[in-house]
N, C-alpha and C positions, 0 to 999 in steps of 0.2 A: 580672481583678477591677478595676472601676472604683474609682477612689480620687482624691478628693483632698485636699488636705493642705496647710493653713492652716500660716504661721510669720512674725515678725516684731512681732508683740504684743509687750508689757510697760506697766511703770508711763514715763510720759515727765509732764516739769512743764509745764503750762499755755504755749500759747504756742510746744512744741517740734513736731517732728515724728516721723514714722514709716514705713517705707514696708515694706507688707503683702507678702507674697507668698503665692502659691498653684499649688503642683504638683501636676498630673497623672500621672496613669499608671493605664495599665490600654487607654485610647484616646487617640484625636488630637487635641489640644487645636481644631486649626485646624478641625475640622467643628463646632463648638460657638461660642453665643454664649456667655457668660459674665459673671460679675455679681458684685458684692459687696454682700453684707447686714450690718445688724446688729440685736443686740437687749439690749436694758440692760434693769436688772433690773425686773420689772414693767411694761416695756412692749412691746408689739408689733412683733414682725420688719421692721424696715425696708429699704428699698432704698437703697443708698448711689448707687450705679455702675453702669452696666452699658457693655461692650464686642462689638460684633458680633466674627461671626466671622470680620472679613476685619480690623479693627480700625479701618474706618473711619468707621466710626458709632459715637460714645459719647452716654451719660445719663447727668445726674447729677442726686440728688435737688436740687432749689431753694436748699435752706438751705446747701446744702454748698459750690456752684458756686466755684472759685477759692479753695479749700482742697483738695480733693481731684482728684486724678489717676489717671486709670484705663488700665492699660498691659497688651499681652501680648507675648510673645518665643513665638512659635508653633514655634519650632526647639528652645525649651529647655520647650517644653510647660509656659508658667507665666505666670499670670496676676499682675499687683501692682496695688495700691492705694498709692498715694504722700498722705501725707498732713501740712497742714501746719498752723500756726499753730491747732496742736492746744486744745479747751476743757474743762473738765469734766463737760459735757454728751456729750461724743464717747465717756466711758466707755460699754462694751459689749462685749460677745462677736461679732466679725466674721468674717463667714461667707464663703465664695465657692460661687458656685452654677454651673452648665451645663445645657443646654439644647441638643439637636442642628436644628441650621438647617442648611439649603437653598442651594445656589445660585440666585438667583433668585427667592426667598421674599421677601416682601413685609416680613414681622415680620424686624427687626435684633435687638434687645434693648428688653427690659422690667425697668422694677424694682417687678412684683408677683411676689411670691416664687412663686405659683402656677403661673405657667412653666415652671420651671425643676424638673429630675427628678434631680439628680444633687446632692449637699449634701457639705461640707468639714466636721467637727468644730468649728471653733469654734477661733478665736485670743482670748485674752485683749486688751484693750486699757485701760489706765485713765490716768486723766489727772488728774494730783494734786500739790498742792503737799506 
């Protein structure tokens, strides 16, 4: 059964950090590219991150660039989101997503969620004084 599985949310104060993780199981993390979304309330599923599947191609949405970190451990099948200098704007529900690439495939990673076939539940993230 493919699964996977969001943890590392909570409340953090303005300014702090957090570092997301996301496990797999079910399949092999390293045939997949992999990605982080999010979505706060009333607005639309964004792309934060995204990581190929060798881990040497990364995305990051514009706004986030040099706040966010996007990391895989392909041995411990688990994807992170390192995140810093957290805002209140950053509150959202953070997803990680998968997608199976190719060796030799042209497409690394994308952060339009419609790529991506495989979806995490949803970690909590809120940022508050």
């Amino acid at each position: 059964q493919v699964q996977l599985v969001e943890s590392g949310g909570g409340l953090v104060h303005p300014g702090g950090s957090l570092r997301l993780s996301c496990a797999a199981s079910g399949f092999t993390l390293d045939d997949y590219a992999v990605a982080w979304f999010r979505q706060a309330p009333g607005k639309e599923r964004e792309g934060v991150s995204c990581i190929s599947r060798s881990g040497r191609s990364t995305e990051s949405k514009d706004s986030l660039k040099g706040r966010v970190t996007i990391s895989r451990d392909n041995a411990k099948n688990t994807l992170y989101l390192q995140m810093n200098s957290l805002k209140p704007e950053d509150t959202a529900v953070y997803y990680c997503a998968a997608v199976r690439t190719y060796r030799g495939s042209v497409y690394m990673c994308g952060l339009n969620s419609y790529d991506y076939n495989y979806w995490g539940q949803g970690t909590q993230v809120t940022v508050s004084s």
